[in-house]
C-alpha positions as CSV (number, residue, x, y, z in Angstrom):
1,X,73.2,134.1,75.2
2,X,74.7,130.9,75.8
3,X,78.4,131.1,75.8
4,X,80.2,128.1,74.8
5,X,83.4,128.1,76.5
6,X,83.5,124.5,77.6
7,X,85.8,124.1,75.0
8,X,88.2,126.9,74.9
9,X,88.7,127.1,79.1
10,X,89.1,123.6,79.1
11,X,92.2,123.7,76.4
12,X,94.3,125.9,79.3
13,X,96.0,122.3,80.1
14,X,97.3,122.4,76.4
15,X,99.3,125.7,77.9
16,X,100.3,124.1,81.0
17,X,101.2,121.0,78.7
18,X,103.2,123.0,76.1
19,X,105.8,124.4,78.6
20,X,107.5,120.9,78.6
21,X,109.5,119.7,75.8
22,X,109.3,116.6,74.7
23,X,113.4,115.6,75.0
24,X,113.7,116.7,78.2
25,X,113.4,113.1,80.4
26,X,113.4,111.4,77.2
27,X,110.1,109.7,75.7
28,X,108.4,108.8,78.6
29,X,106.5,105.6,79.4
30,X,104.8,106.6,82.0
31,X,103.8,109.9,82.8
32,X,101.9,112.7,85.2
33,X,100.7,116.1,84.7
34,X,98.7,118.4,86.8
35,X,98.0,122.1,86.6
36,X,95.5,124.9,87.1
37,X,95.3,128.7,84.8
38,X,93.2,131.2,86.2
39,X,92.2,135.0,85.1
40,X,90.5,138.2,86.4
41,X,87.3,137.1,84.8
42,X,86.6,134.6,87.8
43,X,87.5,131.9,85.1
44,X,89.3,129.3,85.7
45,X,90.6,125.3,84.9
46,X,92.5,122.9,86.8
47,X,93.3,119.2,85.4
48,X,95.5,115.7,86.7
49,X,96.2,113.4,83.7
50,X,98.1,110.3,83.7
51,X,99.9,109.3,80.4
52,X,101.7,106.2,78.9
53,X,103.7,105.5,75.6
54,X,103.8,102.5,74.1
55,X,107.2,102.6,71.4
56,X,106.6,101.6,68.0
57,X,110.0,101.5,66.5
58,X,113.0,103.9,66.7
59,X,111.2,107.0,66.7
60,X,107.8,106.6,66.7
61,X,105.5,105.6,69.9
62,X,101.7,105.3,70.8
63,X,100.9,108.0,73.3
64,X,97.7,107.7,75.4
65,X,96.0,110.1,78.3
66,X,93.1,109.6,80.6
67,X,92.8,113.2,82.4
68,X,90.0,114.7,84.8
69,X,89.7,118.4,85.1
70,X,87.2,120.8,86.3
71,X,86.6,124.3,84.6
72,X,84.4,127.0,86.3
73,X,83.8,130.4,84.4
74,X,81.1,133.4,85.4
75,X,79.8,135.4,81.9
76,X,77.5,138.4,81.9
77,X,74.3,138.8,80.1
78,X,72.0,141.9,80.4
79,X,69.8,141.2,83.6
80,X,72.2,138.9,85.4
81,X,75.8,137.1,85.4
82,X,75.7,133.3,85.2
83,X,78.1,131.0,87.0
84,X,78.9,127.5,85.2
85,X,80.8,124.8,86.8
86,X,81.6,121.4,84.5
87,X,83.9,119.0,86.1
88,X,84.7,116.8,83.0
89,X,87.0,113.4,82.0
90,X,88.5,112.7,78.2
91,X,91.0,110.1,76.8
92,X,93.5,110.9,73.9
93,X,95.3,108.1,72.0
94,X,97.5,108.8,69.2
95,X,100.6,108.8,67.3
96,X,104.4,110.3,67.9
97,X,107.1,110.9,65.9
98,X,110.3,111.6,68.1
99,X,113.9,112.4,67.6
100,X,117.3,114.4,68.2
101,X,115.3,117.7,67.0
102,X,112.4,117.5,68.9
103,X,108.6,115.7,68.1
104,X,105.3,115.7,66.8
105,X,102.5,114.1,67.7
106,X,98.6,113.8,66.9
107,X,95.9,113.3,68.7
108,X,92.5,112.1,68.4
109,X,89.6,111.2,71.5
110,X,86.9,112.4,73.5
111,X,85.5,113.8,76.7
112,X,82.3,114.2,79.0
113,X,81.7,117.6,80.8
114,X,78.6,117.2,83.5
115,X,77.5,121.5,83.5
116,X,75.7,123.3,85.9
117,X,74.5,126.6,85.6
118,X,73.2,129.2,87.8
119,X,72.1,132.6,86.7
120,X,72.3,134.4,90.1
121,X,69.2,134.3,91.5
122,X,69.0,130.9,93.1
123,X,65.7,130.0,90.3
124,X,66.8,128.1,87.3
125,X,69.7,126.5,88.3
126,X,70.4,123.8,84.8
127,X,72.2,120.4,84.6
128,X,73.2,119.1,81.4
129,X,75.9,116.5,79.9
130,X,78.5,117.5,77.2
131,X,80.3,115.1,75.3
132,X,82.2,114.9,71.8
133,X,85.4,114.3,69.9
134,X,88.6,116.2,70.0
135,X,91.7,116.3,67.7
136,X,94.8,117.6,69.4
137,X,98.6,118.5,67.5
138,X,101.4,119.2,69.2
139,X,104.7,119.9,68.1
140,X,108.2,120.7,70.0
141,X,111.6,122.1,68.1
142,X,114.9,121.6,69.6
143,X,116.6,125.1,67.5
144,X,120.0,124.9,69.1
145,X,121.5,123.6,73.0
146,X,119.2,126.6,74.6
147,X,116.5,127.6,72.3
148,X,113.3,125.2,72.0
149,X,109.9,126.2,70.4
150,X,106.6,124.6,71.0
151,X,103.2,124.4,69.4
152,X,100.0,123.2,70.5
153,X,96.7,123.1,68.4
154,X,92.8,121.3,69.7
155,X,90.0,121.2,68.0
156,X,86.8,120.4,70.2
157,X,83.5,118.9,68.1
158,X,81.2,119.4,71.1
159,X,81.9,123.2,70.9
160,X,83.2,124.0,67.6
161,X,86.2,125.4,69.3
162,X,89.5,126.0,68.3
163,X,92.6,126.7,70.7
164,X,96.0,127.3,69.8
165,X,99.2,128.1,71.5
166,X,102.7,128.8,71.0
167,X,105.8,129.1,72.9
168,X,109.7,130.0,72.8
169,X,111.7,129.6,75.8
170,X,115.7,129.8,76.8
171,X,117.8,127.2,79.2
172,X,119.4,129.7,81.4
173,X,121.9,127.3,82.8
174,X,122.5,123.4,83.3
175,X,123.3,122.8,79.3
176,X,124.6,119.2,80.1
177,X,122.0,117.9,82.7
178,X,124.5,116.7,84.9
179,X,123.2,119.1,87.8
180,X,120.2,119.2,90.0
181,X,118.5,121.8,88.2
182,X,117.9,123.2,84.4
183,X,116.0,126.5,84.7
184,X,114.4,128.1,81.9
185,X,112.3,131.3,81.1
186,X,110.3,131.8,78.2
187,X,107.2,133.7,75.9
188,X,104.1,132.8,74.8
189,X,101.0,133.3,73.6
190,X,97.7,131.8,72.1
191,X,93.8,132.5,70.5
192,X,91.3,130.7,71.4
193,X,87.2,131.1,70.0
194,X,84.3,129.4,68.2
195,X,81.4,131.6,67.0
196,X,80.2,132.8,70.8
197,X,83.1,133.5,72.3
198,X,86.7,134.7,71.5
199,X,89.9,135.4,73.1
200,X,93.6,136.0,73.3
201,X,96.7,136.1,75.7
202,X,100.1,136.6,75.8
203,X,102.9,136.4,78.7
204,X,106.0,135.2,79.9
205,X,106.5,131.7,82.0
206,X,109.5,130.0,84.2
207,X,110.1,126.6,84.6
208,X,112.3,124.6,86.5
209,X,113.0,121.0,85.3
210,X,114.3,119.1,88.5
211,X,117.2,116.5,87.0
212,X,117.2,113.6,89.8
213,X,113.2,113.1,90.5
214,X,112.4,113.8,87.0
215,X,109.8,116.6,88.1
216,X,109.4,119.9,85.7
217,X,107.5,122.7,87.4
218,X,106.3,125.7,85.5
219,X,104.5,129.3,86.8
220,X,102.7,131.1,83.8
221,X,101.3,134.6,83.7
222,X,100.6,137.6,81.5
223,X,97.8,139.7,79.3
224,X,94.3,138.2,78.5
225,X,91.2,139.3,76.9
226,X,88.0,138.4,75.7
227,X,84.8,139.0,73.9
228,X,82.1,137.9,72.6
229,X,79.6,139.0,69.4
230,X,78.0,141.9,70.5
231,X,79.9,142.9,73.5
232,X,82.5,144.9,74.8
233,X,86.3,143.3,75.3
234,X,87.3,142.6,79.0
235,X,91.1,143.1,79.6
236,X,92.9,141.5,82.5
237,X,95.5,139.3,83.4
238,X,95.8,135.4,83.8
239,X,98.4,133.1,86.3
240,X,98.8,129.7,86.0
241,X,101.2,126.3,86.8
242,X,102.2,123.4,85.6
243,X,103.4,120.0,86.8
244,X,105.0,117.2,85.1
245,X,106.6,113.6,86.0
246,X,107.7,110.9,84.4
247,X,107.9,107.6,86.2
């Protein structure tokens, strides 16, 4: 059975993504992000985008990414376990609305995945292209000095899949951003699935927003499982980072 996970692995950066809140350096005109999640499964993602916001008015701005990325997963079928690699590059323009509380934005774009699979046996190794439109909504509320919530929702037409994630995390010191460093810890958690494949996590991440250079680093980890129709769930864990800097 072909499982179509394009979609769903290549949505971790929208958890790597989510950890930063959009207030923290401001609305940024030029941006970079880079991250990788991993889990037991031997599944895994790890993206560099570049970002820029044009300003529209007081509050509202014209985001726009170009990112590269490169997923690798390994699924089981009865007589063998196929491993796909799909190095991949997408562009997102949209819209952002911005303020004191926090920000939503939409997005709307595409991407290109070049897959290769290989069942195992060294015979019937497959090339393909993959290419469709995506819809992305993310969402970031400021609920008091140290509390901030997140959302993040993507919608991939190549795959049918849907991912979502949502966060809550605590600034554990540094209220007033006059020192080097604002550490924070939060939760999170997310579903992801289209009609081959399904899954879930939850966990915890830290994150370290780095005043002077502008740099926020993140470290995620926690619970994951997944499943498809007809099989059994697989339970493990997942570990991932994050990178952000605005120019």
């Amino acid at each position: 059975m072909r499982k179509r996970m394009v979609g769903g692995m290549a949505l971790a950066a929208g958890l790597l993504l989510a950890g930063f809140p959009a207030g923290v350096f401001g609305s940024p005109p030029f941006e970079g992000i880079a991250g990788w999640e991993g889990d037991s499964f031997a599944q895994g993602y790890g993206f560099v985008a570049l970002g820029a916001s044009l300003p529209l008015g007081s509050r509202w701005s014209l985001p726009v990414r170009l990112q590269g990325s490169y997923l690798y997963y390994d699924f089981q079928e009865p007589a063998e376990t196929t491993k796909v690699r799909s190095p991949g590059a997408g562009v997102l323009a949209g819209f952002r609305l911005g303020g004191a509380r926090g920000s939503a934005t939409l997005f709307a774009g595409g991407e290109v995945r070049r897959e290769r699979r290989d069942p195992g046996s060294g015979a019937g190794v497959s090339t393909s292209t993959e290419s469709g439109g995506v819809l992305q909504a993310e969402g970031n509320l400021v609920l008091n000095p140290r509390w901030q919530g997140s959302l993040l929702a993507n919608y991939a037409t190549s795959t049918r899949y849907v991912w979502t994630h949502v966060s809550l995390r605590v600034q554990l010191a540094n209220l007033d951003w006059q020192g080097p460093v604002s550490p924070f810890l939060g939760i999170e958690g997310g579903r992801q699935g289209n009609d081959e494949s399904d899954a879930w996590q939850a966990g915890a991440f830290a994150e370290w927003s780095l005043v002077p250079s502008r740099i926020s680093l993140s470290l995620h980890g926690g619970y994951k499982e997944t499943w498809s129709p007809g099989t059994g769930h697989r339970r493990g864990a997942y570990l991932g980072f994050g990178l952000y800097h605005r120019f």
